[in-house]
Backbone bond lengths (Angstrom), bond angles and torsions (degrees), N, CA, C in turn:
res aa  C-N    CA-C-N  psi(-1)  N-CA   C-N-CA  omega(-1)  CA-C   N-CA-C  phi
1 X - - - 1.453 - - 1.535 110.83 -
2 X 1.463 112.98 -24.13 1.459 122.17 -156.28 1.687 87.26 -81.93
3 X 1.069 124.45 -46.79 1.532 116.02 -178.43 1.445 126.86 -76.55
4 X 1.659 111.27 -19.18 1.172 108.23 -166.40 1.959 81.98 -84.98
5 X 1.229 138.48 6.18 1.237 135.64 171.53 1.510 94.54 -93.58
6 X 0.678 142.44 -76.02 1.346 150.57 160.33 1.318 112.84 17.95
7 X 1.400 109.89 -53.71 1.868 138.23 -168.96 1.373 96.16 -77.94
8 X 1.258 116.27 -57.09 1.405 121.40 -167.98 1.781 112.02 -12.04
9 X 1.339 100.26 -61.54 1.498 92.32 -172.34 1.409 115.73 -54.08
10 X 1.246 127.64 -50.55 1.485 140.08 134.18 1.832 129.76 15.63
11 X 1.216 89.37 -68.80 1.085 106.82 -162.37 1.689 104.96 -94.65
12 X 1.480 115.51 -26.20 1.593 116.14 153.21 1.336 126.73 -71.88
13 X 1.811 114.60 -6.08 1.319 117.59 -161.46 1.762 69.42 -85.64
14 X 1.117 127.07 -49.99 2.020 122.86 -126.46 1.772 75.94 -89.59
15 X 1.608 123.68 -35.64 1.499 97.04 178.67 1.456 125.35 -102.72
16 X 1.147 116.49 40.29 1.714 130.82 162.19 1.197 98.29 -123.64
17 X 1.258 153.30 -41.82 1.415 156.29 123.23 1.581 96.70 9.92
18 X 1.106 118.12 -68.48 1.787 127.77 -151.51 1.505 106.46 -78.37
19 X 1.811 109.32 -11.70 1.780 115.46 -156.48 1.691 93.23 -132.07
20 X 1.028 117.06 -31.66 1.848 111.55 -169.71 1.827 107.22 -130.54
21 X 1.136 108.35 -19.29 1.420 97.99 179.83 1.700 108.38 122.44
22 X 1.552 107.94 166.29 1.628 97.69 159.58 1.845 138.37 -87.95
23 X 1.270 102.36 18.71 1.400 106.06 156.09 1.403 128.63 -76.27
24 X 1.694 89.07 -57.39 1.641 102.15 159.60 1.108 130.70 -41.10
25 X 1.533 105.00 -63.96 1.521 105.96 172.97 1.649 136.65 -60.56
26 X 1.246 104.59 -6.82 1.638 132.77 168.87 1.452 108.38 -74.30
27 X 1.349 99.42 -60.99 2.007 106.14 164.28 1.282 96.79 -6.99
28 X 1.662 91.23 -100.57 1.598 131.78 159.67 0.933 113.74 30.74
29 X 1.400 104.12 -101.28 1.715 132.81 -171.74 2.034 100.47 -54.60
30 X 1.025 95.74 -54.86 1.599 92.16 -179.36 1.461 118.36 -65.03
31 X 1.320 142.87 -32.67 1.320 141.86 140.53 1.728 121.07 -39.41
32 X 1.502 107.56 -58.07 1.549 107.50 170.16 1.551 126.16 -56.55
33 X 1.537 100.51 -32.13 1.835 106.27 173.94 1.384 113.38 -94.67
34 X 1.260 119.84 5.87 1.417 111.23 160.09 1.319 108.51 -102.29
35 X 0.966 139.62 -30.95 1.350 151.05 168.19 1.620 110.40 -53.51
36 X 1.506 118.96 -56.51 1.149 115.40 -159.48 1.852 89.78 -77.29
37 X 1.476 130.86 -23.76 1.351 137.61 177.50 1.767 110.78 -65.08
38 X 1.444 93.73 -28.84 1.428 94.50 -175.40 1.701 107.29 -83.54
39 X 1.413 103.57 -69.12 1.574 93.85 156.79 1.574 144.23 -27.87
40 X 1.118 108.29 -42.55 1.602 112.49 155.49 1.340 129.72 -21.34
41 X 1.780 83.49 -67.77 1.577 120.67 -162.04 1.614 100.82 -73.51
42 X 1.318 121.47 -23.41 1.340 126.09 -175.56 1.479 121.01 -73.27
43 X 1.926 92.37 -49.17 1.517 116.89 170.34 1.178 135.84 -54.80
44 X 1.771 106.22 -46.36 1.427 111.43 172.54 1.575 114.79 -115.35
45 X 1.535 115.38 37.43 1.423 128.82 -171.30 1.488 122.19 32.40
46 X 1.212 107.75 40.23 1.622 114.38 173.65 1.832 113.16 165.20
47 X 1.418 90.13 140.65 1.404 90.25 -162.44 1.581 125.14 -46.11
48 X 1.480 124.17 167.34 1.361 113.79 140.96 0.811 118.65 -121.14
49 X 1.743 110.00 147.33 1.734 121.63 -175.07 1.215 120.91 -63.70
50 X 1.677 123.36 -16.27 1.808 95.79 170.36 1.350 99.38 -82.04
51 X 1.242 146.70 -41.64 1.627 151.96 -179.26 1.167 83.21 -25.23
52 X 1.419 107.30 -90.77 1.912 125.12 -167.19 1.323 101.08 -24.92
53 X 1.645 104.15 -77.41 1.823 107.08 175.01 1.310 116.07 -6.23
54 X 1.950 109.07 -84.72 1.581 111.88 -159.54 1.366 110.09 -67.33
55 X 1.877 116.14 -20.13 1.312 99.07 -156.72 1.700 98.42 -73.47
56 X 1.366 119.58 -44.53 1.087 114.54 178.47 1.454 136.92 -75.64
57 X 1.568 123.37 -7.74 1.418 124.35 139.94 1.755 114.90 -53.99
58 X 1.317 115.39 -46.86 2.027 118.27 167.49 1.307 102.55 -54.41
59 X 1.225 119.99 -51.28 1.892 91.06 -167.45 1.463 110.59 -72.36
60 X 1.329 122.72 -48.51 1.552 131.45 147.59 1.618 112.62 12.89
61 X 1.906 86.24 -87.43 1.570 97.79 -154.55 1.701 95.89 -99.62
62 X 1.358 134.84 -29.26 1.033 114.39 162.02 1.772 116.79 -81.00
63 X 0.808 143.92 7.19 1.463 142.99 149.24 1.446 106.56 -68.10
64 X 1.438 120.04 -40.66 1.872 112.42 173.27 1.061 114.78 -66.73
65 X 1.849 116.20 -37.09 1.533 96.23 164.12 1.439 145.18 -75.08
66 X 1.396 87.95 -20.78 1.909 89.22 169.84 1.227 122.18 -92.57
67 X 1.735 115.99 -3.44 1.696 124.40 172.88 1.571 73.29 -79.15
68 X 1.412 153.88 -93.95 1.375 143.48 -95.20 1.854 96.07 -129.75
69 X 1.300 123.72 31.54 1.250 118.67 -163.88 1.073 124.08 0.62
70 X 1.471 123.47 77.68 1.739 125.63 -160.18 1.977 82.19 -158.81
71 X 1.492 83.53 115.85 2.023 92.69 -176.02 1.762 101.73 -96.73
72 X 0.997 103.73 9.11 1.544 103.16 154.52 1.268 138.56 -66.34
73 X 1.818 109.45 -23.63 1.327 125.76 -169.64 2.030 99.15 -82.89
74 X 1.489 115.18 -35.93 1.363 121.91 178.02 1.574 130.48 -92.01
75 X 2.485 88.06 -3.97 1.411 82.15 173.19 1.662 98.06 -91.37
76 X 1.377 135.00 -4.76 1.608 145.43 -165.41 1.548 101.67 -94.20
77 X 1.410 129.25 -7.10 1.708 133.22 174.16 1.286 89.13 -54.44
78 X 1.635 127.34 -88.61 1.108 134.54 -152.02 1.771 117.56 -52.20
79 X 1.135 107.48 -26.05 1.408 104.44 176.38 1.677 100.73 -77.82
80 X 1.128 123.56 -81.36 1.494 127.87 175.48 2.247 110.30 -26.50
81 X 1.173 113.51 -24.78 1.756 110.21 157.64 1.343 98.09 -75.49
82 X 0.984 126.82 -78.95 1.317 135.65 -145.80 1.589 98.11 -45.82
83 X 1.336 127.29 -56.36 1.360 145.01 -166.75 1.532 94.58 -72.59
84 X 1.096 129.45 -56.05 1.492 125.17 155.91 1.497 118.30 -29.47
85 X 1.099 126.23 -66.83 1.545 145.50 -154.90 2.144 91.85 -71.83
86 X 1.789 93.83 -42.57 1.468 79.65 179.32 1.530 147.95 -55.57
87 X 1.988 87.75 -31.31 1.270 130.89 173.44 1.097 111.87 -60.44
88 X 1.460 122.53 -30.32 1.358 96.30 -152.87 2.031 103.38 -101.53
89 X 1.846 86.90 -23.94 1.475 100.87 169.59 1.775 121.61 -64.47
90 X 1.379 97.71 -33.34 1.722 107.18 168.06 1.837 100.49 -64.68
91 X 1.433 103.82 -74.26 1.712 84.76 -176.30 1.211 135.00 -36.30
92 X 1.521 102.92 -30.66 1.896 111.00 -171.12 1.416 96.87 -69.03
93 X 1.216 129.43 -14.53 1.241 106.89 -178.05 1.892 123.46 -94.20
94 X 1.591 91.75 13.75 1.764 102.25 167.03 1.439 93.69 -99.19
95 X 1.039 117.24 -13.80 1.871 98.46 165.35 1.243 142.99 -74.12
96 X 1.279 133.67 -163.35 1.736 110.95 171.77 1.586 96.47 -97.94
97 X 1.213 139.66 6.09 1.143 130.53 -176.99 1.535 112.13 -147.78
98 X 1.586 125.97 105.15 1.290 117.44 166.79 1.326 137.91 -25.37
99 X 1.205 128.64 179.63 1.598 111.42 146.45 1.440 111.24 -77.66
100 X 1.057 103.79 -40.31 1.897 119.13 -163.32 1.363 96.35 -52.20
101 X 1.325 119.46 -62.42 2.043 133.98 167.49 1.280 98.87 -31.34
102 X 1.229 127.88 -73.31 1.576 121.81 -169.71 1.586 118.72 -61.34
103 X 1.587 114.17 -44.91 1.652 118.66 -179.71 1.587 118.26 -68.87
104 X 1.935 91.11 -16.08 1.792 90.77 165.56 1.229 111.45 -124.17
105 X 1.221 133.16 35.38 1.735 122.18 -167.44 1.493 114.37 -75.06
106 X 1.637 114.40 -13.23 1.579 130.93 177.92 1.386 95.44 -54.85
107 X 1.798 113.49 -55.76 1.576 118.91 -148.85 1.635 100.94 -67.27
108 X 1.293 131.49 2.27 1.283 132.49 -158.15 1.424 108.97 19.32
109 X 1.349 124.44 76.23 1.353 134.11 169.01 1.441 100.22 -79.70
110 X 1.367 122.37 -179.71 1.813 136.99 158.55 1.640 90.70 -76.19
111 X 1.525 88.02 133.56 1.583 94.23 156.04 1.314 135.78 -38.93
112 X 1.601 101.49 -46.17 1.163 109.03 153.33 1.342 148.90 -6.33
113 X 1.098 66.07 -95.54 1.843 110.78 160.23 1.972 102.00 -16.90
114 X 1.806 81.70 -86.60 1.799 97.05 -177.24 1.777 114.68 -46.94
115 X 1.347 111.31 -22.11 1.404 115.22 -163.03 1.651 100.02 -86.64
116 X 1.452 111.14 -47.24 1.523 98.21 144.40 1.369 148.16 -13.98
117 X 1.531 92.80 -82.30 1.520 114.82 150.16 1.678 124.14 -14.86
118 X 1.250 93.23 -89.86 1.637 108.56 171.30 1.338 112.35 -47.03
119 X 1.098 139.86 -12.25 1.463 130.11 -172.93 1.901 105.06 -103.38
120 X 1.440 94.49 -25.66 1.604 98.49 164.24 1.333 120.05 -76.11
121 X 1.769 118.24 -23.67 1.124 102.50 -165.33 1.924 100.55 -101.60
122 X 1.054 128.75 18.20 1.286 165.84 137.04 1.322 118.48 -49.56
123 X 1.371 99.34 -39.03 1.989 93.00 -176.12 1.708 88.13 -107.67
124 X 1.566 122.83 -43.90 0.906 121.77 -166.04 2.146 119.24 -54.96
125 X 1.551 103.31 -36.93 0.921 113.28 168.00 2.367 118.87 -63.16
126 X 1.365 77.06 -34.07 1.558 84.08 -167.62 1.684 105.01 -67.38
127 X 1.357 102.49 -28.51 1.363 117.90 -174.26 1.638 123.90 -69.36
128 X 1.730 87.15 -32.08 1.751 101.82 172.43 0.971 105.50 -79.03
129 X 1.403 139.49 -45.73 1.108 132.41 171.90 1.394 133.16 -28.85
130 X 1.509 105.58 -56.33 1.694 112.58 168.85 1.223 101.55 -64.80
131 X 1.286 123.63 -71.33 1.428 125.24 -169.48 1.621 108.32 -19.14
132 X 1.624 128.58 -67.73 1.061 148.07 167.23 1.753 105.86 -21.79
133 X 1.178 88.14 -65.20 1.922 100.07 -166.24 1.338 89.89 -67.58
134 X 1.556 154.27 -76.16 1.051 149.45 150.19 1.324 109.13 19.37
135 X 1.390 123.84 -90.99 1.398 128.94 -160.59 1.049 106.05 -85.99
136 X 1.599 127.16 3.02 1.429 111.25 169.26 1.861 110.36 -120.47
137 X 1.475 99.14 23.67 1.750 113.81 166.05 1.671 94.88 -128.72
138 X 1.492 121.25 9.93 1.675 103.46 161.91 1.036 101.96 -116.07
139 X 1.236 137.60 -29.88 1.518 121.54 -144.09 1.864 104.29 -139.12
140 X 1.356 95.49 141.81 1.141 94.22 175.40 1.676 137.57 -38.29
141 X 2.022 134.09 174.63 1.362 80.57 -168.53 1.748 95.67 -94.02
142 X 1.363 132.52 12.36 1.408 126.61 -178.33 1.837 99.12 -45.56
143 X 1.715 100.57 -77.55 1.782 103.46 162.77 1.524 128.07 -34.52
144 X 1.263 110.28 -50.41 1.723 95.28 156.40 1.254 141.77 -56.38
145 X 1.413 110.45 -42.42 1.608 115.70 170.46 1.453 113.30 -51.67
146 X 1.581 122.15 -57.04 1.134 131.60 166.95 1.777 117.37 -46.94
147 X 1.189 105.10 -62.04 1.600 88.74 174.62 1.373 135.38 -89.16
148 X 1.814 108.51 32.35 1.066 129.70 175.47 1.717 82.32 -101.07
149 X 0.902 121.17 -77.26 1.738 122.01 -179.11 1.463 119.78 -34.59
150 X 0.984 121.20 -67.41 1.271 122.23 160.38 1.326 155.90 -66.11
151 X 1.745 105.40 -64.58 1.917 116.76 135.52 1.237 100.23 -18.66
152 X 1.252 94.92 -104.20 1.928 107.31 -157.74 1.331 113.27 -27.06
153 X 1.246 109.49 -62.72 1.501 127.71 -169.65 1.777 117.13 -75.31
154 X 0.928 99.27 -45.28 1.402 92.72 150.53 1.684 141.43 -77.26
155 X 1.290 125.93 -18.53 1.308 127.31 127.22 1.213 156.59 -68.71
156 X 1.621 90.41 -3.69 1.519 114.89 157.87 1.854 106.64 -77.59
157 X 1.206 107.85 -29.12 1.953 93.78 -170.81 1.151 94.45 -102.01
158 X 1.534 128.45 1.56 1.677 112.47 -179.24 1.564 90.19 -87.29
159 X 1.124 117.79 -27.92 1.534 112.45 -165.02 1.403 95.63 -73.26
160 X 1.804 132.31 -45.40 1.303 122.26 -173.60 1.275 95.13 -50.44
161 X 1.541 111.43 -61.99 1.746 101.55 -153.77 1.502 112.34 -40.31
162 X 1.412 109.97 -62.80 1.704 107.15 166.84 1.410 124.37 -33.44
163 X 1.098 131.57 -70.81 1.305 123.91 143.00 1.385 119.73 10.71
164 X 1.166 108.51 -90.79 1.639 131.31 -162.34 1.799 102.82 -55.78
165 X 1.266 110.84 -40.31 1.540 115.93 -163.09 1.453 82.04 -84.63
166 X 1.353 130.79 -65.71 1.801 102.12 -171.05 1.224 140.07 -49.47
167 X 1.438 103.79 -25.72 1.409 124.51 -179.40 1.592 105.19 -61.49
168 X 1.137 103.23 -84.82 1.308 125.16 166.84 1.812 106.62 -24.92
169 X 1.241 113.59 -37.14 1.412 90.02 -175.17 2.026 106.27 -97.93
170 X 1.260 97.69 6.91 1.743 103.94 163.71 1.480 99.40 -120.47
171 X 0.937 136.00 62.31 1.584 123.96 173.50 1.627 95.00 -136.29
172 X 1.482 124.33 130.09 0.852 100.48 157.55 1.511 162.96 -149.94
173 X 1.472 138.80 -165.54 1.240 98.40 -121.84 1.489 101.16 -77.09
174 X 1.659 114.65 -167.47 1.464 108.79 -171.60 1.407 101.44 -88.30
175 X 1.543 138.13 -177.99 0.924 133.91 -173.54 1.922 104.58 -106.02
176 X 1.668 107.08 172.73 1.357 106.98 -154.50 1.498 101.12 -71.00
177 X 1.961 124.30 -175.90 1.070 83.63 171.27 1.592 110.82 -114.91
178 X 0.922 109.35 160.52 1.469 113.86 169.56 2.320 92.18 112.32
179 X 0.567 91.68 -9.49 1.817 103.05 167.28 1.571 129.92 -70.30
180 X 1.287 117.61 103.39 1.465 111.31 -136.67 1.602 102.42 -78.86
């Protein structure tokens, strides 16, 4: 549920997008991701950093597009996260603890394992990134909006699912209970 909230902003950008245009839908998205950032912060009494993250790359780059009506500035958000998100998963790995280690340390995988992990989600991020800039320096933005909705987002959950099934098949399991 927590992700399909997640989208929300998302998913109002691609359907005000479809009814008023991409100014509107810039509104949009930047009202819904500060909102859903603010709510967060309300819910679990302190922010979270991707909230924070997107909301403040959206006011950023969608504030340049509606200061300078130029939809280039909100089609360049998604590359600048992604390239962000890569960074920050590449750095974690000069730490003693990945991100991947920390976002799965429940699954008791091998370190390994997660360090794996993190190095895919490292290329995988770096990869959206171009992809992003790509289709939003070829193609009109009708095709961008759409394969911001779908593309992205749908190769974002094929990648979880992958994810999830490797993990899961090195994680392991917990022990019975009452087993000392």
């Amino acid at each position: 549920m927590k992700a399909l909230f997640d989208f929300l902003p998302i998913l109002l950008f691609f359907g005000t997008y479809k009814f008023q245009g991409i100014l509107v839908a810039t509104a949009v998205a930047m009202a819904a991701t500060v909102a859903l950032a603010l709510f967060g912060w309300w819910r679990r009494g302190r922010p979270e950093p991707m909230h924070l993250l997107s909301a403040g790359l959206i006011l950023v780059f969608g504030g340049a597009t509606l200061a300078l009506h130029d939809e280039r500035f909100i089609k360049l958000k998604p590359t600048i996260l992604y390239a962000v998100l890569a960074g920050v998963f590449l750095a974690s790995g000069l730490t003693g603890r990945t991100v991947a280690e920390r976002m799965f340390a429940a699954l008791d995988a091998p370190a390994a394992v997660l360090r794996r992990v993190n190095g895919w989600w490292v290329a995988f991020f770096a990869a959206m990134a171009g992809l992003n800039l790509f289709v939003a320096a070829r193609f009109d933005t009708d095709t961008w909006v759409n394969f911001k909705l779908f593309g992205l987002m749908g190769l974002t959950l094929a990648f979880v699912a992958v994810q999830a099934v490797y993990i899961a098949r090195t994680a392991h399991p917990p022990p019975p209970e009452g087993d000392p």
